[in-house]
C-alpha positions as CSV (number, residue, x, y, z in Angstrom):
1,X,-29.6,-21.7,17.8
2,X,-26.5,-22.8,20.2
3,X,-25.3,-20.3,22.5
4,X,-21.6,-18.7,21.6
5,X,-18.7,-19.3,23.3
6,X,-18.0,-16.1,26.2
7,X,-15.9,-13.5,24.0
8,X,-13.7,-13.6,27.6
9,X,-12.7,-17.2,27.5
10,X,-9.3,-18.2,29.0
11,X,-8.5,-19.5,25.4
12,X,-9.5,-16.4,24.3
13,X,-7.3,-13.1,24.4
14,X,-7.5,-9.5,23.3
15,X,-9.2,-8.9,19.7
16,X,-6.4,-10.0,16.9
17,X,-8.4,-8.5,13.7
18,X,-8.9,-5.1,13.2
19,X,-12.7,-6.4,13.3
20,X,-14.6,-6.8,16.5
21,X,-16.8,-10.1,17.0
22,X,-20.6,-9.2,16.3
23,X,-23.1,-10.8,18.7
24,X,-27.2,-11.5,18.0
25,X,-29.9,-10.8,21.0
26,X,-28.6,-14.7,21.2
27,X,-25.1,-14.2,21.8
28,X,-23.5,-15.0,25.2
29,X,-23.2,-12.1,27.7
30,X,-19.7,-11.5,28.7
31,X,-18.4,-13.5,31.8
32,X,-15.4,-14.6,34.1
33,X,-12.8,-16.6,32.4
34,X,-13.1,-20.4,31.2
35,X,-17.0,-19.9,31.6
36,X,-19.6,-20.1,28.7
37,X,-22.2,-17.3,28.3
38,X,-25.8,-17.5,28.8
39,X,-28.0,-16.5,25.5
40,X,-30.7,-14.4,25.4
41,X,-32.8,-17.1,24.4
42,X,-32.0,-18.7,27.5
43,X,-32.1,-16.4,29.7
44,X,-36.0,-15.7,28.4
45,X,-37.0,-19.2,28.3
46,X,-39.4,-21.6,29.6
47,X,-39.0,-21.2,32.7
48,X,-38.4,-17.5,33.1
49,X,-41.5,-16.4,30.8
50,X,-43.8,-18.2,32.8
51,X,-42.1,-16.8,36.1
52,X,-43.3,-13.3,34.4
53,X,-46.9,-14.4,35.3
54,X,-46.5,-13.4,38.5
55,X,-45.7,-9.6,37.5
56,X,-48.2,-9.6,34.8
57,X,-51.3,-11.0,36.7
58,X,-49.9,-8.3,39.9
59,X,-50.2,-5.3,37.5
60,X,-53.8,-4.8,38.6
61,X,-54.9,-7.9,36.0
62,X,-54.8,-6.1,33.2
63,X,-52.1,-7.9,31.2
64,X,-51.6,-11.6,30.9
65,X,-50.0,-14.2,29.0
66,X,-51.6,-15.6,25.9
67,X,-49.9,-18.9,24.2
68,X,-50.2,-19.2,20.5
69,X,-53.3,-20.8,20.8
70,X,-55.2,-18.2,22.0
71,X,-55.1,-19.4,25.2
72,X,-54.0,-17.6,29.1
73,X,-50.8,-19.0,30.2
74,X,-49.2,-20.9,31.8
75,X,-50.0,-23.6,29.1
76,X,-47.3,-22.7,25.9
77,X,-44.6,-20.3,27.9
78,X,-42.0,-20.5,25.2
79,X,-44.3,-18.7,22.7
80,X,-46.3,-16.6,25.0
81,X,-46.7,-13.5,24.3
82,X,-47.5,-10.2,26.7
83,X,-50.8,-8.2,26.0
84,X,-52.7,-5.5,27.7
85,X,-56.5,-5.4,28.6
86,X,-58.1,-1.8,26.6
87,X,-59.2,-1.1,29.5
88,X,-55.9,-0.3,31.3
89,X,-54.0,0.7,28.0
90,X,-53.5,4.4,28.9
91,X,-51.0,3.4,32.1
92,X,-47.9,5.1,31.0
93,X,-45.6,2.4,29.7
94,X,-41.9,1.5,31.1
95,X,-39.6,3.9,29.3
96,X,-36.2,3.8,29.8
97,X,-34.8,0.7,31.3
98,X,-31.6,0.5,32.2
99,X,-29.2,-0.4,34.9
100,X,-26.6,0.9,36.8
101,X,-23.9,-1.0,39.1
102,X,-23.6,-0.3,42.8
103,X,-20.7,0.4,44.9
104,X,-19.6,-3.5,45.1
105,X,-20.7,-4.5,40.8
106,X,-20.2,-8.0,41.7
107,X,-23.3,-8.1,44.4
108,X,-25.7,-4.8,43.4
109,X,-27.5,-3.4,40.8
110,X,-29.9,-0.6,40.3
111,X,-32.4,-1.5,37.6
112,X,-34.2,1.9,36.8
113,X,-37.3,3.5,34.0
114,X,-39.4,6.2,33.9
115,X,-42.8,7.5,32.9
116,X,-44.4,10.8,32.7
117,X,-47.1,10.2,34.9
118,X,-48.0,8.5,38.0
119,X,-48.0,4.7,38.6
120,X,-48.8,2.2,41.5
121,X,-46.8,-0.6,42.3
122,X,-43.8,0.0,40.6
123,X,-41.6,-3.2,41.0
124,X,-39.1,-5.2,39.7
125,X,-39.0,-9.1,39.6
126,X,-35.8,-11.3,39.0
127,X,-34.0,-14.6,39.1
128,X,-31.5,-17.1,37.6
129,X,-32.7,-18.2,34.0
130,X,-33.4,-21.8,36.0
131,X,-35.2,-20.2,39.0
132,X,-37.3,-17.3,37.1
133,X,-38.5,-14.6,38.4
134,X,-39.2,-15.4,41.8
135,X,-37.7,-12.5,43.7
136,X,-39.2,-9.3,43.9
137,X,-38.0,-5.6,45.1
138,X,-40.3,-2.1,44.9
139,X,-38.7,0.2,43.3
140,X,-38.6,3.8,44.9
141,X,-39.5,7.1,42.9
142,X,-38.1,10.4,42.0
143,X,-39.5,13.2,40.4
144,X,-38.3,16.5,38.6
145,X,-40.5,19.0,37.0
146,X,-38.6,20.2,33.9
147,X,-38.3,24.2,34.1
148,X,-38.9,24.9,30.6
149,X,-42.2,22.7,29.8
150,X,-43.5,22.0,33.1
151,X,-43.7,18.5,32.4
152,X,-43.0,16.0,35.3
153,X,-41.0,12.7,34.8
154,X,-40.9,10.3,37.4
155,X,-38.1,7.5,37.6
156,X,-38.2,4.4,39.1
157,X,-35.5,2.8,40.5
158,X,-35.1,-0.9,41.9
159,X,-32.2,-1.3,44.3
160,X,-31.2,-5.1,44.0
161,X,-28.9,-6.3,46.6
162,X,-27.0,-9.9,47.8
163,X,-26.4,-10.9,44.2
164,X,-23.8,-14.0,43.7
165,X,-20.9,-12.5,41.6
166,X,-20.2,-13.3,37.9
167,X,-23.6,-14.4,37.2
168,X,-26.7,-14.2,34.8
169,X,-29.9,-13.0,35.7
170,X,-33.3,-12.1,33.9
171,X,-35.5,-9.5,35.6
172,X,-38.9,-7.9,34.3
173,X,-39.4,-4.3,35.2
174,X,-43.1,-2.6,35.6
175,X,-45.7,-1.3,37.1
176,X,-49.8,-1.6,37.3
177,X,-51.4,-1.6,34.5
178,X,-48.5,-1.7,31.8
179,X,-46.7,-4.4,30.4
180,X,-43.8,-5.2,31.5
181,X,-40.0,-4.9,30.1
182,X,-37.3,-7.5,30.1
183,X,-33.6,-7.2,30.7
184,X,-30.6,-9.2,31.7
185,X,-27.9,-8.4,34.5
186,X,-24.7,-9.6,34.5
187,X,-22.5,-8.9,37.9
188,X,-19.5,-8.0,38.0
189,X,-16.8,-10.6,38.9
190,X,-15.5,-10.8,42.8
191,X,-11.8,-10.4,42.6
192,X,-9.1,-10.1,40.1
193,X,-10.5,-11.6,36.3
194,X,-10.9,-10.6,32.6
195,X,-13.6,-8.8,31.6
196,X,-14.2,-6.0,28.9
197,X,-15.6,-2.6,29.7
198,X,-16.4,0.1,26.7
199,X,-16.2,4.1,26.7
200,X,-17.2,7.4,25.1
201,X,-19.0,10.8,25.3
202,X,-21.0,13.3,23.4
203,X,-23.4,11.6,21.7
204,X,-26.6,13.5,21.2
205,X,-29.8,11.8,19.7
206,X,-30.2,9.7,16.2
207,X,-33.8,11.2,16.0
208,X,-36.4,14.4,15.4
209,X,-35.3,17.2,17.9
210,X,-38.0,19.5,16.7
211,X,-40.3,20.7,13.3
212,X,-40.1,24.0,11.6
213,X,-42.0,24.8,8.5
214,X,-43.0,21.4,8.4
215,X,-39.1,20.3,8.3
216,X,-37.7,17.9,10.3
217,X,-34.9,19.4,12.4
218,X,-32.1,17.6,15.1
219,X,-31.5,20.6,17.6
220,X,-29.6,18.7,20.2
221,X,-26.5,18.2,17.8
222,X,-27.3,14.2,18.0
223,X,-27.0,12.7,14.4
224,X,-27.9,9.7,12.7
225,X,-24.0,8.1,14.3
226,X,-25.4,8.5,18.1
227,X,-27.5,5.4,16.8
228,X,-24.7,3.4,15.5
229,X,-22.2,4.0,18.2
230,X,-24.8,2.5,20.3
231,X,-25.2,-0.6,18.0
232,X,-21.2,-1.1,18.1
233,X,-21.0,-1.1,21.6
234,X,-23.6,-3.7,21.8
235,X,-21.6,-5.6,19.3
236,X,-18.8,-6.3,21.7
237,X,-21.0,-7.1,24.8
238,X,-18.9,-5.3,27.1
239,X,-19.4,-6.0,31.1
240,X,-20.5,-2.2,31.3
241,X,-19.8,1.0,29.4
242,X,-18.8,4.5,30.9
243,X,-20.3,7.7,29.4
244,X,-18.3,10.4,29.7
245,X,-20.8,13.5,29.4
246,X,-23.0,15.3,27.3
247,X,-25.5,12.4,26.7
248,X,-28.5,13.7,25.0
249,X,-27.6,17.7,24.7
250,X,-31.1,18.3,26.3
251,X,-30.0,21.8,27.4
252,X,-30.1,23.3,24.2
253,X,-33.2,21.6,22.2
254,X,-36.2,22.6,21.9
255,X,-38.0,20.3,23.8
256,X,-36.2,18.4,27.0
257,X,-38.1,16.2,27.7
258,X,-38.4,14.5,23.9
259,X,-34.8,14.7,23.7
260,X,-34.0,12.5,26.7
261,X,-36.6,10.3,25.9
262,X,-34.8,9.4,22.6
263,X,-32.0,9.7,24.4
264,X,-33.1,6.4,26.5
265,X,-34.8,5.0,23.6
266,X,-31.9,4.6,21.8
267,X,-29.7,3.6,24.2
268,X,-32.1,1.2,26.0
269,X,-31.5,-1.1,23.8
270,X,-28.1,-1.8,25.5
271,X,-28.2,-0.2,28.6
272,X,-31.0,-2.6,29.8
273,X,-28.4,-5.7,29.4
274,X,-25.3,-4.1,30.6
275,X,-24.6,-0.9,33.0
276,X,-24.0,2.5,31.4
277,X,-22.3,4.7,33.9
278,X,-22.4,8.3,33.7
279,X,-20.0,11.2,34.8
280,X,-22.3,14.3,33.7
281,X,-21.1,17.0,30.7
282,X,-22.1,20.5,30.5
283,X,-24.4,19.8,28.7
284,X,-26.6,17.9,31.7
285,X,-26.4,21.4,32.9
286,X,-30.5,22.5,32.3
287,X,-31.7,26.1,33.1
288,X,-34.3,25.7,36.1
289,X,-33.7,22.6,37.1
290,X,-32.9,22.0,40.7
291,X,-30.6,24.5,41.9
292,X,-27.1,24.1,39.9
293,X,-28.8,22.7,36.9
294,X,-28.3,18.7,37.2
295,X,-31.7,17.6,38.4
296,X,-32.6,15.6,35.3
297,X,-29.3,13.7,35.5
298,X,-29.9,13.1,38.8
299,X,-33.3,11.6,38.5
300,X,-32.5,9.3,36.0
301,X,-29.9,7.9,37.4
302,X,-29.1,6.1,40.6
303,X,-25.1,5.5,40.9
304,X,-23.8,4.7,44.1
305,X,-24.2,7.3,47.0
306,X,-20.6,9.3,47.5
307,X,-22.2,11.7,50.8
308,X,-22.3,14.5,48.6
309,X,-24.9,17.3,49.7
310,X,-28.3,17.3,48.1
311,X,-27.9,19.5,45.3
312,X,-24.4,17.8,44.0
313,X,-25.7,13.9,44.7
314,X,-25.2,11.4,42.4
315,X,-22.8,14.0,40.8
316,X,-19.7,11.7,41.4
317,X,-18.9,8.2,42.6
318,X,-17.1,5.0,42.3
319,X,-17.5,1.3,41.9
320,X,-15.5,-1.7,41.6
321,X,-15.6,-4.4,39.3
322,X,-12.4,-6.8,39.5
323,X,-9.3,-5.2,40.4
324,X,-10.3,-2.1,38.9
325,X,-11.6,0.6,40.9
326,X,-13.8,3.4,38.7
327,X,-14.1,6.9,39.8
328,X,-17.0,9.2,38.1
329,X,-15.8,13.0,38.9
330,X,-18.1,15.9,37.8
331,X,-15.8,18.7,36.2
332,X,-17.9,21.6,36.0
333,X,-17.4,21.7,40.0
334,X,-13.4,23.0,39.2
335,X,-12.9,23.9,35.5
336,X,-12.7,27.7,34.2
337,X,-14.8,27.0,30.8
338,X,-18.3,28.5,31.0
339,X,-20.6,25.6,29.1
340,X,-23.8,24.8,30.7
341,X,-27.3,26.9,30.9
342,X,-25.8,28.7,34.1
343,X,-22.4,29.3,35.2
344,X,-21.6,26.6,38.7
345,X,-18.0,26.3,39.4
346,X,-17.2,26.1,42.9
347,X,-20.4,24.4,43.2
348,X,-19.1,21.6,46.1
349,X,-17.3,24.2,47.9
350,X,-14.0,21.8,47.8
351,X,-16.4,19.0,49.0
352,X,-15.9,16.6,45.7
353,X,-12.0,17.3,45.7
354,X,-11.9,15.9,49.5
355,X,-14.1,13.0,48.3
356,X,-11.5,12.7,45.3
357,X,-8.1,12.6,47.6
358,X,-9.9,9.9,49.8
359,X,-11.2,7.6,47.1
360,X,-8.1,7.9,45.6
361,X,-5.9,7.0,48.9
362,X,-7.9,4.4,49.3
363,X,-7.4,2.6,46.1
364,X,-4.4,2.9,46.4
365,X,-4.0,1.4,49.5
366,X,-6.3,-1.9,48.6
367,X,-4.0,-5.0,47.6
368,X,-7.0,-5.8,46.0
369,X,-6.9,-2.9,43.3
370,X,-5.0,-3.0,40.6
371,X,-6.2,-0.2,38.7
372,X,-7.9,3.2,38.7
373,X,-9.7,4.4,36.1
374,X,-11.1,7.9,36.4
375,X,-14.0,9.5,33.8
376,X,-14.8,12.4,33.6
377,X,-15.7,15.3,31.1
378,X,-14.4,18.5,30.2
379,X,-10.2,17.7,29.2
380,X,-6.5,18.3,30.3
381,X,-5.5,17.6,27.1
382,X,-6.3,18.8,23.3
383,X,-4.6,19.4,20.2
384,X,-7.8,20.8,18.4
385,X,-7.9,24.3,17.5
386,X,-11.3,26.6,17.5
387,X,-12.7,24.0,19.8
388,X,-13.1,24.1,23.7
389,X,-9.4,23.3,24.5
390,X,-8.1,22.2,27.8
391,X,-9.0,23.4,31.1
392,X,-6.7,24.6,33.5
393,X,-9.0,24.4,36.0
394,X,-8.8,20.8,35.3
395,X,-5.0,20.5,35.4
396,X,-4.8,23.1,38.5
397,X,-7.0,20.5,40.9
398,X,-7.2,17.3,39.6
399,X,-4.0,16.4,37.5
400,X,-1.7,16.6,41.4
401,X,-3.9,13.8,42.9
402,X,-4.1,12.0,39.6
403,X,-0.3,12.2,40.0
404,X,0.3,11.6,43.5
405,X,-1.9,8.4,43.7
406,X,-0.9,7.0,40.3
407,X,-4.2,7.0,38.2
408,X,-3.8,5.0,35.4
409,X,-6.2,6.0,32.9
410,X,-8.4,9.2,32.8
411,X,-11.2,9.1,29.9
412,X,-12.8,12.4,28.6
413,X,-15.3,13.5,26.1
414,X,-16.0,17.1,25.3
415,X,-13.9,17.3,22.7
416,X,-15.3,15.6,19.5
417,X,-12.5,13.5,18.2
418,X,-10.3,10.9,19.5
419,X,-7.3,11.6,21.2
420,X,-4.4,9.5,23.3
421,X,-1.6,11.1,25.6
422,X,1.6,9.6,26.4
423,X,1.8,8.9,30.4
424,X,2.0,11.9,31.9
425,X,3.3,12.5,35.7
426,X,4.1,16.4,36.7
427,X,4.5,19.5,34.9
428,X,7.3,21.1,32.3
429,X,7.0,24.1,34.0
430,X,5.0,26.3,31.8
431,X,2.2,28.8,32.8
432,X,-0.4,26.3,31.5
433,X,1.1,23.4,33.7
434,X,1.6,21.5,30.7
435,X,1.5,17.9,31.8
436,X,5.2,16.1,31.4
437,X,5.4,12.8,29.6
438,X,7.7,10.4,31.2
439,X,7.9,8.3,28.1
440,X,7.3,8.4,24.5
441,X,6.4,4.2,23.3
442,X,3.1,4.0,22.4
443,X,2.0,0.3,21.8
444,X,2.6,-0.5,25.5
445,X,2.8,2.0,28.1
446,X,3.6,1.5,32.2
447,X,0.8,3.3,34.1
448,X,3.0,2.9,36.9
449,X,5.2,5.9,35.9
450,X,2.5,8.0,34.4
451,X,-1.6,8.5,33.4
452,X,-2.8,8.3,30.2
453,X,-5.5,10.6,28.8
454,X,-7.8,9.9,26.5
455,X,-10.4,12.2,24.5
456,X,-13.5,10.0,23.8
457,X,-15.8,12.4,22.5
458,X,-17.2,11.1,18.8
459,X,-20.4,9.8,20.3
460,X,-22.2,10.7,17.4
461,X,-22.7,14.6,18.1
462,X,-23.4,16.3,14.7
463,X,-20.0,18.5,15.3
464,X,-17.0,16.8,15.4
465,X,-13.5,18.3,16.1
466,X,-11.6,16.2,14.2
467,X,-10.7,18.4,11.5
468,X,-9.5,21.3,13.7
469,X,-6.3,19.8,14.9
470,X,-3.6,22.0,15.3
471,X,-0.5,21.3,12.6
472,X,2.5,19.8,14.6
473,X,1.7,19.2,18.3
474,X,0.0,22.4,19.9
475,X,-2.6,22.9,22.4
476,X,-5.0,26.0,23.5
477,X,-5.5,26.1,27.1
478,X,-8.4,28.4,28.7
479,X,-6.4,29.9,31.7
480,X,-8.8,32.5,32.2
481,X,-12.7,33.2,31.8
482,X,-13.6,37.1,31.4
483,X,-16.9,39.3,31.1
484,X,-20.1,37.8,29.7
485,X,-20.2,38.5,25.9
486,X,-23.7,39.0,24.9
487,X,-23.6,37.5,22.1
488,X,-23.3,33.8,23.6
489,X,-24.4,34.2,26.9
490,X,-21.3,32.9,28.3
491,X,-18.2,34.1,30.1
492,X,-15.2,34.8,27.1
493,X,-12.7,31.9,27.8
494,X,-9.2,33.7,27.6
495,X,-7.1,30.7,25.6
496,X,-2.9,30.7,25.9
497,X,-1.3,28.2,22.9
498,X,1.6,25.6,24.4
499,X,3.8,23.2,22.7
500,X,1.9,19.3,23.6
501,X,5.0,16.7,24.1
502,X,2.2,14.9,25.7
503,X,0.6,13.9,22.3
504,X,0.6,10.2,21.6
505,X,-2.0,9.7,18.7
506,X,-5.0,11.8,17.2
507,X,-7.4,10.5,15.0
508,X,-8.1,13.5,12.3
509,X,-9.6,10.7,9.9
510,X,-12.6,9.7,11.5
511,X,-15.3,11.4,13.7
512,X,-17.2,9.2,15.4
513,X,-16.2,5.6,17.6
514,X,-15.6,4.8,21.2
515,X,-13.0,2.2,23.4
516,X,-12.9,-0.8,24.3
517,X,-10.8,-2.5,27.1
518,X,-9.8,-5.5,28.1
519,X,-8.8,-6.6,31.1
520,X,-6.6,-9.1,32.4
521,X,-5.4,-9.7,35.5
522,X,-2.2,-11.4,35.0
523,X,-0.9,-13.9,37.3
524,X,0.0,-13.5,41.1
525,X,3.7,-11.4,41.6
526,X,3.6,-10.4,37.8
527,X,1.8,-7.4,36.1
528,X,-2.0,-7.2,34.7
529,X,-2.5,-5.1,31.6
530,X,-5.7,-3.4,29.6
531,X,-5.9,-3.7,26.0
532,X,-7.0,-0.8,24.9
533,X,-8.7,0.0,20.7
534,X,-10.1,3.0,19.9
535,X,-12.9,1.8,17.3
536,X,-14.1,3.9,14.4
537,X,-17.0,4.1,12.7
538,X,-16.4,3.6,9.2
539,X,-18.1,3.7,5.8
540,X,-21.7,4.2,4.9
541,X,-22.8,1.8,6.7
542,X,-20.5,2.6,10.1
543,X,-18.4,-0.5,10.0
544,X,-15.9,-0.7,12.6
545,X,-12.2,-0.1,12.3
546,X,-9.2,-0.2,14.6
547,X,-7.4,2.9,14.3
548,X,-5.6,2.4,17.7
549,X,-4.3,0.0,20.1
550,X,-2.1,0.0,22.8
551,X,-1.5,-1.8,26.1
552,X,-1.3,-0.2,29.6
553,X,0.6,-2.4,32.5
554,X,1.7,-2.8,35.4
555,X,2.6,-4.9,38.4
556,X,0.1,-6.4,40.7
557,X,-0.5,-4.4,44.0
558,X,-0.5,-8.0,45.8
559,X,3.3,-8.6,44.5
C-alpha cells in the first residue's frame, strides 16, 4: 500500500464535499504544506521494529521479538511480533497512551500512560522512522489515590524535548516486564503554516459503567456516540484535538476508576498519534480527591506548566502551534453554576484571571501570533432551555479580556448541542451583560471586530440539549446561585431569560459531532483565515455531515 498524499497540501484547500476524507492506520499524518505524509506502515517499519529491541530486551528480558519463524529477532523485523515471557506476565500493562504538546508544539511533547500498580523503569524510546528508536527519556510518575475505591493509579509521563519542527516520529512507551506500546508524534510546525486542529466536549464512555440485577448499565452518561466521535476525529487526522471538558463523567459513576479507564481506552486509539488537550469540565470535579476535586485530571495529564499553585496545576495553560496561540482556562474557578462533587469557585483566589490578562497581552503583542483561540467549558452563550444556560460568572470575568485583547474564537462544551455566535465585542446593556454582536454575516466573519463562541458539547454524552432550544432567539442566564436544595445536593441556580441577538446558527437536528479547522496562514501583509465545519454524526451508522461552515479572518499581525 502507497502512502496518501498529506490532506494539508499546498494544492490542497479547505474540505469542498460535505464529506470528510477517511484515512486507514496507513494514511499520512497531517503535515506542513507541499510536504507528503509519512504512513503508519512506515513509520513502524524495518528499521523502527527492530530499534524496539532495545526497549523490549531492557524490560527486565522478559519480552522479545519473535519473527515468523519462530525465531528471536533481529532476523525478520518486518513481521516480528512482541511477546511476553509467563513468567513476567502479571506486570501491569501500558494503559493509556497518549500525548500532549508542550509550551513550544513544534519542539516538545509529553508522551504519558498509566497503570494501577507499581513499575520499574518506566521509559520511553523514540526516533525518525529512518533512525528508530535510538533515543531514550525516563518518564517521571504521579500518583493519586481515588477517594471513593482507594485504588491507586500511577501515570507516567515522558517529557521529550529538542524535537525538529514539522516532523514524524515513532516512539515505544513501557516499562519492565510489559510489552511495550507504539505511537507516532507529529510536531507542530515553527512559524506561520496550514494545519488542521479538531474540537469538542462532553463525551462520556461507549462502554459498561456498572451491573445491576445482572443488567448492563452506562452510569457516566457516555453512549455508544462517545466511540464514534472518536473514530471521526481520527478520520480527518487533525494535527491535535482540544477537549473541552467533561471527558469521561467519572464523578458520577459508580466506579472511577473503570470509567476513566474506558475513557482512555477509547480514546487511545487517537490520542496516542495526535495531542488531545484538555481544559477540565465539572465533571473532572471528583469528591475526595486532592483538595478542590481535580486530582485525577491532573495526574493524567501533563500540559504545559502555567505557575499555578499546587492544588490548581495543570488547571490552565497555553501552547503554540503556528501562528495560533491556544489558551486552556478552567471555568469552575469564576462561574456561578454549582456542577461538580463540591462547590470551588474562587478557587485561584484571582490567580488564573492574572495568568489570563498576561497570556492574553502577550499574544497580542507577538508579530508572530496571528490568532487566539481560547477553550474552555462551562458557556457565555446558550439558546437551550431546561439545560445549564449561560454563566454570568463567565461573562462578568472573562468576556472584558476576551474583548479587550481581541480573542478570536472561544470553544465550549457543557451544553450538549452545537451552537455558533455572531462576533461578539461589549455588552447591550442588559443585567445579564448580554454580549453585543458587531455583525450579523455568517459564512465569513472578521475576528478582528469581534469573538466568536462556539458550544461543542455533542461528544457523545447520553443527554443531549438539542431539543430544548428556546423558540425564536432567547437565552437563560444563571445570575445568581441560592441555598443548597436537598434534593440535588447543589446550590439552586437563580436563571433571568434575555433576548440572544448574538445567535448565529444552532443545530437542533443532530446531537452528537465535533469541529474541525483549518488553518491557513495567508500571505505576508494580507489576512490568514480558519475554515471552520461543524460535523455531525449522522445515520445508523454515524456518517458524517456538514451542517456548518464558515470562515473567520483577519489581517496578519506582521502587516
Amino acid at each position: 500500500m502507497t502512502d496518501r498524499e498529506d490532506p494539508h497540501s499546498a494544492d490542497s484547500g479547505p474540505e469542498s464535499s460535505a464529506t470528510p476524507p477517511v484515512s486507514s492506520p496507513d494514511a499520512g499524518q497531517s503535515g506542513s504544506a507541499g510536504q507528503r505524509g509519512l504512513s503508519r506502515r512506515r513509520l513502524f517499519g524495518a528499521s523502527a521494529v527492530a530499534g524496539i529491541a532495545g526497549l523490549a530486551v531492557g524490560a527486565g528480558g522478559a519480552v522479545a521479538l519473535r519473527g515468523s519463524n519462530g525465531s528471536t529477532a533481529p532476523a525478520w523485523p518486518r513481521s516480528a511480533e512482541l511477546v511476553t515471557s509467563p513468567d513476567r506476565a502479571a506486570a501491569p500493562r501500558v494503559s493509556g497512551l497518549h500525548l500532549q504538546f508542550g509550551t513550544d508544539a513544534a519542539r516538545e511533547v509529553v508522551v504519558s500512560w498509566h497503570t494501577t500498580g507499581s513499575v520499574s523503569a518506566p521509559t520511553v524510546r523514540y526516533g525518525t522512522a529512518d533512525s528508530g528508536f535510538g533515543t531514550s527519556v525516563q518518564a517521571q510518575t504521579r500518583t493519586y489515590r481515588d477517594a471513593k475505591s482507594g485504588i491507586e493509579i500511577q501515570a507516567h509521563h515522558a517529557r521529550i524535548t529538542g524535537l525538529s519542527p514539522d516532523t514524524d516520529y515513532v516512539y515505544a512507551a513501557g516499562h519492565d516486564g510489559a510489552p511495550p506500546e507504539l505511537g507516532t508524534i507529529r510536531t507542530a510546525p515553527a512559524g506561520r503554516a496550514k494545519f488542521r486542529f479538531t474540537s469538542f466536549g462532553d463525551q462520556g464512555t461507549p462502554t459498561v459503567g456498572k451491573i445491576v440485577d445482572g443488567k448492563a448499565l452506562n452510569d457516566n452518561l457516555g453512549s455508544q456516540y462517545a466511540g464514534d466521535v472518536t473514530s471521526a476525529v481520527e478520520s480527518l487526522a487533525p494535527l491535535f484535538n482540544l477537549v473541552n471538558g467533561d471527558l469521561c463523567y467519572a464523578n458520577i459513576a459508580t466506579d472511577r476508576i473503570r470509567t476513566w479507564n474506558d475513557w482512555w481506552a477509547n480514546n487511545s486509539r487517537s490520542a496516542r498519534y495526535r495531542p488531545w488537550m484538555p481544559a477540565p469540565g465539572n465533571h473532572e470535579n471528583e469528591g475526595g480527591n486532592g483538595p478542590i476535586g481535580y486530582q485525577a485530571f491532573q495526574t493524567y495529564f501533563t500540559v504545559p506548566d502555567a505557575g499555578a499553585e499546587e492544588h490548581a496545576k495543570g488547571l490552565w495553560y497555553s501552547f503554540t502551534v503556528g501562528g495560533v496561540r491556544v489558551i486552556a482556562v478552567a471555568n469552575d474557578d469564576i462561574c456561578l453554576q454549582d456542577g461538580g462533587n463540591s462547590y470551588v469557585k474562587g478557587y485561584s483566589g484571582g490567580a488564573q484571571k492574572r495568568w489570563l490578562e498576561t497570556e492574553l497581552a502577550k499574544a497580542r503583542a507577538d508579530k508572530g501570533i496571528d490568532w487566539v483561540v481560547v477553550f474552555m467549558h462551562q458557556v457565555a452563550i446558550s439558546s437551550a432551555d431546561k439545560f445549564n444556560g449561560a454563566d454570568l460568572g463567565v461573562r462578568q470575568d472573562w468576556l472584558p479580556l476576551f474583548d479587550k485583547y481581541q480573542v478570536d474564537l472561544v470553544l465550549c462544551g457543557h451544553e450538549h448541542h452545537y451552537e455558533r455566535s455572531h462576533p461578539v465585542r461589549g455588552v447591550t446593556g442588559s443585567e445579564t451583560l448580554t454580549p453585543k454582536p458587531v455583525d450579523t454575516r455568517k459564512d465569513v466573519v472578521d475576528t478582528s471586530k469581534g469573538t466568536v463562541h462556539l458550544v461543542i458539547g455533542g461528544g457523545g454524552t447520553s443527554a443531549p440539549s438539542n431539543q430544548l432550544f428556546f423558540p425564536g432567539d432567547k437565552c437563560r442566564v444563571i445570575t445568581a446561585v441560592g441555598a443548597v436544595d436537598p434534593a440535588t445536593g447543589k446550590k439552586t441556580p437563580k436563571y433571568v431569560l434575555e433576548d440572544a441577538p448574538w445567535s448565529a446558527f444552532k443545530d437542533a437536528e443532530y446531537a452528537y459531532g465535533f469541529c474541525s479547522f483549518d488553518v491557513d496562514p495567508g500571505q505576508p501583509g494580507g489576512n490568514t483565515t480558519i475554515t471552520g465545519t461543524y460535523y455531525a454524526l449522522s445515520g445508523p451508522t454515524s456518517e458524517l455531515k456538514a451542517v456548518d461552515t464558515f470562515t473567520l479572518t483577519r489581517p496578519r499581525s506582521d502587516r
